[in-house]
C-alpha positions in Angstrom: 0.0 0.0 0.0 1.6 3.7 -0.9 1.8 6.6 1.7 -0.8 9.2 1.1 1.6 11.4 2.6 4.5 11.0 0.4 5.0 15.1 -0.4 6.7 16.2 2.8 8.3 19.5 1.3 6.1 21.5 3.5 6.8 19.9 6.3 9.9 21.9 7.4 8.6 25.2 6.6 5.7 24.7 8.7 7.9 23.6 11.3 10.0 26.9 11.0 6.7 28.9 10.9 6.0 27.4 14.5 9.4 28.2 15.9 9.3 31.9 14.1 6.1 32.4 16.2 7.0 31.3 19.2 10.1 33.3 19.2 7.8 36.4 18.0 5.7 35.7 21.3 8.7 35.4 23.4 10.1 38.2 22.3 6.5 40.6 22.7 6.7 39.6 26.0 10.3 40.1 27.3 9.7 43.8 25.6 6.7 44.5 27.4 8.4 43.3 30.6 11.4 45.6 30.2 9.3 48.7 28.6 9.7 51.0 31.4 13.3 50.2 31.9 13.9 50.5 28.1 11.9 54.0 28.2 13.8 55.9 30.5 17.1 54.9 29.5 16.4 56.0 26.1 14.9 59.0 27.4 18.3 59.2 29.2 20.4 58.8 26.4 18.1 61.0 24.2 18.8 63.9 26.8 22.6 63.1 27.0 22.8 63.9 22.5 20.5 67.0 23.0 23.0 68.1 25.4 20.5 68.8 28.5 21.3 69.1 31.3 18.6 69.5 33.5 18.9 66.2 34.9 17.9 62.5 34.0 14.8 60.7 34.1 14.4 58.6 37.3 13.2 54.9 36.6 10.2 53.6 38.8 10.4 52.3 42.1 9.2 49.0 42.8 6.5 49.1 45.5 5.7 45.8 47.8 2.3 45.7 46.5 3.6 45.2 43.1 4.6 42.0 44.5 1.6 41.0 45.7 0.2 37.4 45.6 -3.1 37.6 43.1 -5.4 34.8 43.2 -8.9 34.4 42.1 -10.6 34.5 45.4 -12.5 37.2 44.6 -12.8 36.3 40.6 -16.8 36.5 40.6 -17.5 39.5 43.0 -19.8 41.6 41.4 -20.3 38.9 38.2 -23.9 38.6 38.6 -24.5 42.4 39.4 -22.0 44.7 38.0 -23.3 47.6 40.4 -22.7 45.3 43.4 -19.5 46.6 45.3 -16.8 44.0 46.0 -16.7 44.7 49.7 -20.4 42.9 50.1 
């Protein structure tokens, strides 16, 4: 009995398609991780060719509640009436 699947030229480039993509996605998000980092040191360096000197652009402190554990315990508050505080 013959293979039905005997062309296999696209095979590879479908394959590279995939990894292209994932390495797209990857690197979306490592950009918007690093956004506000990448923002002020090119506002920095901006400044520096313009020659100003009235000072450099601070980066963003971390806060702790950035850090703060999110979980979906309170995922459906105010699901069934949007008017409903989340406090009830």
């Amino acid at each position: 009995m013959s293979n039905p699947f005997q062309n296999e030229k696209g095979q590879g480039l479908i394959e590279y398609l995939i990894l292209v993509a994932l390495m797209g996605v990857a690197t979306i998000s490592v950009v918007k991780l690093l956004q506000r980092t990448v923002n002020t040191n090119m506002a920095n360096s901006i400044k520096a060719l313009q020659g100003d000197t009235s000072g450099r652009a601070q980066h963003e402190r971390v806060q702790n509640n950035d850090f703060k554990k999110r979980d979906f315990s309170s995922f459906m508050n105010g699901a069934i009436n949007p008017r409903q505080s989340s406090n009830d």
